[in-house]
C-alpha positions, 0 to 999 in steps of 0.5 A: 816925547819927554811928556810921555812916560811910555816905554815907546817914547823912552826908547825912542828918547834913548836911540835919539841921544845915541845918535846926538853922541854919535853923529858928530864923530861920524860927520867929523870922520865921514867928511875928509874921507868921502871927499878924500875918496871922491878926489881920488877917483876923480884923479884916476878916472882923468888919467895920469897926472904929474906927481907934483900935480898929485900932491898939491891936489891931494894936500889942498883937498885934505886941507878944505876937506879937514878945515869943512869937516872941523866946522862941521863937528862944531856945529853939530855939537853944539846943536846935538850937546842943546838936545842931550841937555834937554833929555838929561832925565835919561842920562845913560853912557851910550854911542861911541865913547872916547877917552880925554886923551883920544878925544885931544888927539881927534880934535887936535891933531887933524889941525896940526896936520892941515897947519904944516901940509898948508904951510909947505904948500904955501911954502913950496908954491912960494919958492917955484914962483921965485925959481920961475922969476929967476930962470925966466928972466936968465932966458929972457935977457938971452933971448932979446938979444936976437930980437931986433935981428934981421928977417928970419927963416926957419934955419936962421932960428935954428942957429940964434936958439943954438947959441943959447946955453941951458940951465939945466940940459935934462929938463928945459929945452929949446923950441920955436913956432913957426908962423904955420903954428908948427912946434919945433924942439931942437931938444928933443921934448914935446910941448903940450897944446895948451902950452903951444897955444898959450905961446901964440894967443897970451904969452906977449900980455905977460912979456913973452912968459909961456905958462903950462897947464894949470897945476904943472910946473913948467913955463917958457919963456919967449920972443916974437921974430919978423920972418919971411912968411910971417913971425916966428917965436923963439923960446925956451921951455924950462921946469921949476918943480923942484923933487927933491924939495918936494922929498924935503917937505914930505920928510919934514912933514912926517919929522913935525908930525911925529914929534907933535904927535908924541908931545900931543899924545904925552900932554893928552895921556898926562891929561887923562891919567888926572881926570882918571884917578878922580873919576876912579875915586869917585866911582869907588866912592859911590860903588861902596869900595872901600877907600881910604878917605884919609888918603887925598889925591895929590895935586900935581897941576896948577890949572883946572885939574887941579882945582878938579882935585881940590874940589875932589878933596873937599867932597872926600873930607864931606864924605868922610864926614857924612860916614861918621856922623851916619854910623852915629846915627845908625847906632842911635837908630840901631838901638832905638829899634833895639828898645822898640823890639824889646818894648815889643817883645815885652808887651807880647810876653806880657800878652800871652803869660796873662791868661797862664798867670790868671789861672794859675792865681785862680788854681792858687786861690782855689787850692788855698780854700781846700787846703783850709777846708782840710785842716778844719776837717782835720779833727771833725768826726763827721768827715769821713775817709770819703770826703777826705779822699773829695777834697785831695782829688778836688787839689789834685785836679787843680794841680793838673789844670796849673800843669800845662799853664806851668809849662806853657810859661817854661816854653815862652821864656826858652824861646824868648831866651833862645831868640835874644842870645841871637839877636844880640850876636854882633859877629862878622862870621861868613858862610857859603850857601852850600853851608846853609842848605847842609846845616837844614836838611840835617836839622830837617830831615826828621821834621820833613819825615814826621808830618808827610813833607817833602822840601822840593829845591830849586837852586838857580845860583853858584852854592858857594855864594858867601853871605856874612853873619851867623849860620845859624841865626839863618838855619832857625829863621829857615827852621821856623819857616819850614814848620810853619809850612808843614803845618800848614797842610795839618798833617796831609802830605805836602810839598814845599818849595825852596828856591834860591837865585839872584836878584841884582846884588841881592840873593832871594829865598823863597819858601812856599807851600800849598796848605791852608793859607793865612786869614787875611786878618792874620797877615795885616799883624804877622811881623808886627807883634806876637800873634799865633794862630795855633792857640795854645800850641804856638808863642807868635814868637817863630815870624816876629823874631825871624822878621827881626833877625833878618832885618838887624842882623843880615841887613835884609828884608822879609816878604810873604804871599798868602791866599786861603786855600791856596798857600803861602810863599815867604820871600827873604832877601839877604845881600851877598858877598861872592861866588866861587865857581861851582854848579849848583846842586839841587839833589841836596835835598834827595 
């Protein structure tokens, strides 16, 4: 998949490093609770068990189940971290994100709740085995001294076991067996059968030591007695689990667990806060907030932060730096681009006065010959009224033939005039749409009326939408467009489009219209130089400076589309600043 550029393989790719991000997560959590769940269930559908039993089973499965599913996200980590190295080209945030202080808090304290559930365990598993040795051998030095006695028979049992004295009278109990495997208590309390049948099969491989059911908390201890019909065993049954350790325990448990999860939770969230205030930087650095790269970050730990801080630092001060050296070679380019337009504009100004300035030469050369011509028939008697009259209409002609050149001159330099006081503006002024769309169809509106137009609008975004720099350095650029437009149709009605949206963090304008459209010789040269297609009514000047004003002044870009016969869109991109809320109103124009 990464050798394919298809939009199916890239999202493909996509999905794949959501899950590698998201796996881990799910099979560190999915584990303890699945095998929570099925211990559960299993204890409910076995029926009741002692509580103690409960919590032993219950501490040992969230502890295998938390150790198994520790490994397990490890594992898969390492596995899944190889593969998302491997597809870094699409480096997206994707899957479950957690923050450094949840991440700590996840990875950790799972461990610090599996150390103290196992060490109580351990612990109290460790005390009822010296409660257990204790008690039995108190029975056991009771019991042997009726052991060597003489025959016995089921009364005789009955007064030995009476004469002995009870650690506790509410959980142990006297009992006998009779050589038929009757289980008599003389306390009262029953017996389970795997304990009674423990008493006769094992119980004399372990001294006469009766052990309960698996997991329970009671044992006996016991002799074997000669009786008439067979041997009888004597005993007695007692109970080593311990509630009131067990509420110890748990108290303690939830005592540690609260203080580790305040230490773990102030270390974790003091840990975050420092990775957060260098991403933050560094996120507003690379957004283009305006940060004071004066203004360093404060070193507050010894350890890796801080060297994440100082080496922070180092990049704010390279920054910095870099910004510098860049408005210095932005000025330099600024300027350079200043001379090559003013090159540019020379050379068109030159182009176009040429052919007004030859034929006002030659009109100045041809006036010169009649002029002399007049004063040498001054005094000539063989000139008559007439010829006098010939000569003045031959100036006079020639004067109207340097007229228009005269005027053609006047109108380049007001325009060039006009344009450079635009260009040269350096002002930070701000304006909203709304402003800009008003400020058209007041200087429009006549325009539109005179050639048969009519501006058709399509405003997809908030009017008050703020751009920067000067209102009308935009209007003219709009306004030489516009009229472009209009005569384009060569005096037939036309509609002319004007819509304005978003495009990312830009706004986008376009203007077009369904006239004659642009040569295709013509649009290679249009933004590159001064060049008109309206002979002697058009300077080139119009495109050529609101290309200009566009990029130096509003940081933009300037766009068309053209077919002959079809019509011509101009696309201007301005950056913008914000919006206030507000419905656009497309009626402006109406």
């Amino acid at each position: 998949m990464l050798n394919d550029n298809s939009p199916d393989s890239q999202n493909k790719l996509l999905k794949i490093r959501k899950k590698c991000l998201n796996l881990p997560y799910i099979i560190y959590i999915g584990q303890i609770v699945v095998s929570m769940l099925v211990i559960i269930l299993i204890l409910v559908f076995t029926g009741s068990h002692p509580a103690v039993m409960i919590y032993k089973i219950l501490i040992l499965s969230f502890s295998f189940a938390t150790l198994a599913a520790l490994f397990s996200f490890i594992f898969a980590k390492r596995i899944f971290t190889k593969i998302l190295l491997n597809t870094s080209r699409y480096n997206e945030l994707q899957g479950i994100k957690l923050s450094v202080r949840g991440k700590i808090l996840l990875h950790v304290l799972p461990t610090i709740i599996l150390a103290i559930l196992f060490t109580s365990l351990v612990g109290y598993s460790r005390l009822i085995t010296e409660k257990g040795d204790l008690i039995f051998d108190v029975y056991k030095d009771q019991l042997q001294q009726y052991e060597v006695s003489s025959i016995y028979d089921e009364a005789k049992a009955r007064e030995v076991l009476s004469h002995i004295k009870l650690l506790n009278e509410k959980t142990d109990s006297r009992f006998m067996i009779t050589p038929s495997g009757k289980y008599i208590s003389l306390d009262n309390m029953d017996a389970s059968d795997f304990f009674i049948q423990y008493a006769i099969d094992v119980s004399d491989k372990y001294g006469g030591r009766i052990f309960e059911g698996y997991g329970l908390d009671s044992q006996g201890a016991s002799i074997k007695v000669n009786g008439q019909d067979g041997s009888y065993i004597l005993g007695i049954k007692y109970d080593i689990s311990s509630n009131n350790t067990v509420l110890y325990f748990i108290i303690s448990f939830i005592a540690l667990f609260i203080l580790n999860f305040i230490v773990l939770n102030y270390f974790s969230r003091s840990l975050g806060e420092d990775v957060s205030r260098v991403a933050k930087n560094l996120s507003d650095i690379s957004h283009g907030v305006n940060v004071d790269l004066d203004q360093k970050l404060a070193i507050t730990s010894n350890d890796e932060i801080g060297d994440l801080i100082i080496a922070f630092n180092k990049i704010q001060e390279k920054e910095k730096a870099n910004i510098e050296s860049m408005k210095e070679n932005q000025a330099i380019i600024l300027e350079q681009e200043r001379l090559a337009s003013l090159g540019q504009l020379i050379g068109g100004i030159a182009h176009n006065l040429k052919t007004p300035i030859m034929s006002i030469a030659g009109g100045i050369e041809a006036l010169k010959d009649l002029t002399n011509e007049y004063k040498e028939s001054i005094e000539d008697q063989a000139v008559s009224p007439a010829d006098h009259y010939e000569i003045a209409k031959e100036m006079q002609e020639w004067l109207d033939k340097m007229k228009p050149y005269c005027s053609y001159m006047t109108d380049i330099i007001s325009a060039v005039k006009g344009q450079a006081v635009q260009m040269n503006y350096a002002g930070s002024d701000k304006f909203t749409v709304e402003d800009l769309v008003k400020r058209i169809d007041v200087l429009m509106k006549h325009e539109l009326k005179k050639y048969h137009c009519k501006l058709k609008p399509d405003f997809q975004i908030d009017l008050q939408t703020e751009i920067r720099g000067e209102l009308n350095s935009l209007v003219q650029v709009f306004d030489n467009l516009i009229i472009n437009a209009m005569h384009a149709y060569e005096g037939q009605t036309g509609e002319i489009g004007f819509s304005i949206y978003k495009e990312r963090h830009n706004l986008k304008f376009a203007l077009s219209d369904h006239g004659k459209g642009i040569p295709e010789e013509v649009q290679k040269r249009l933004f590159k130089e001064m060049f008109t297609t309206k002979g002697k009514n058009g300077t080139g000047l119009g495109l050529y400076m609101s290309y200009s004003t566009i990029k130096g002044r509003f940081s933009g870009n300037m766009k068309f589309e053209s077919q002959e016969g079809v019509g011509t869109t101009f696309y201007i991109t301005i950056p913008y600043l914000s919006a206030h809320v507000q419905e656009a109103n497309d009626e402006t124009f109406n």
